[in-house]
N, C-alpha and C positions, 0 to 999 in steps of 0.2 A: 548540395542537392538543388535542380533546380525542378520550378513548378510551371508547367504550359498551361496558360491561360486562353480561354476562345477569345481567337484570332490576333491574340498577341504575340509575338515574339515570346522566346525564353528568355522568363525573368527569373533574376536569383530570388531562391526562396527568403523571406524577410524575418529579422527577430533578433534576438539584443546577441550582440557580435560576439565573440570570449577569445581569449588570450591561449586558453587550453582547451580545447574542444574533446568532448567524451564523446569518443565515437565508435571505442570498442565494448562488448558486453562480455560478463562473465556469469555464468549460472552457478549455484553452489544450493547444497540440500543443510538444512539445519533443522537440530531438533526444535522441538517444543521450547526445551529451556531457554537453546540458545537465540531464541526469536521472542522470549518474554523480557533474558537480558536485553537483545538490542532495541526492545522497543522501551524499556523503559529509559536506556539509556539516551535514545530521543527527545520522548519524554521531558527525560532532567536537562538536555542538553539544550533542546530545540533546533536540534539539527536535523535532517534529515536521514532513512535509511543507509541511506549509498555516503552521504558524507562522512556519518559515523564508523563504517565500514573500514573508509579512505583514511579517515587518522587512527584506526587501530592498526590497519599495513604500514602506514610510517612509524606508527608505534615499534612496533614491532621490525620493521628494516632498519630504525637507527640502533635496536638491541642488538642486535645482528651481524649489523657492520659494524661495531665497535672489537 
């Protein structure tokens, strides 16, 4: 992404670099329950929403692909 600044040239937008850039989004509907599980599982974990999400799909792809 880049940001035009008054009267500068376009400069790349700045901010800490990554390896894996998230740059697709996915919407999904959850109950009640399952958004008191995920949040408590935060909670215990200290992870964030979307990371916790991210290791239940690997969770779940390596059951999968075996």
């Amino acid at each position: 992404m880049w940001i035009q600044n008054k009267g500068d040239e376009t400069v790349p937008r700045t901010g800490r670099p990554t390896d894996d850039p998230k740059t697709l989004n996915t919407r999904i509907r959850l109950s009640k329950a399952d958004v008191e599980m995920l949040e408590f599982c935060c909670k215990a974990t200290g992870l964030n929403k979307a990371d916790v999400i991210r290791k239940g799909i690997c969770k779940v792809y390596e059951e999968v692909k075996e």
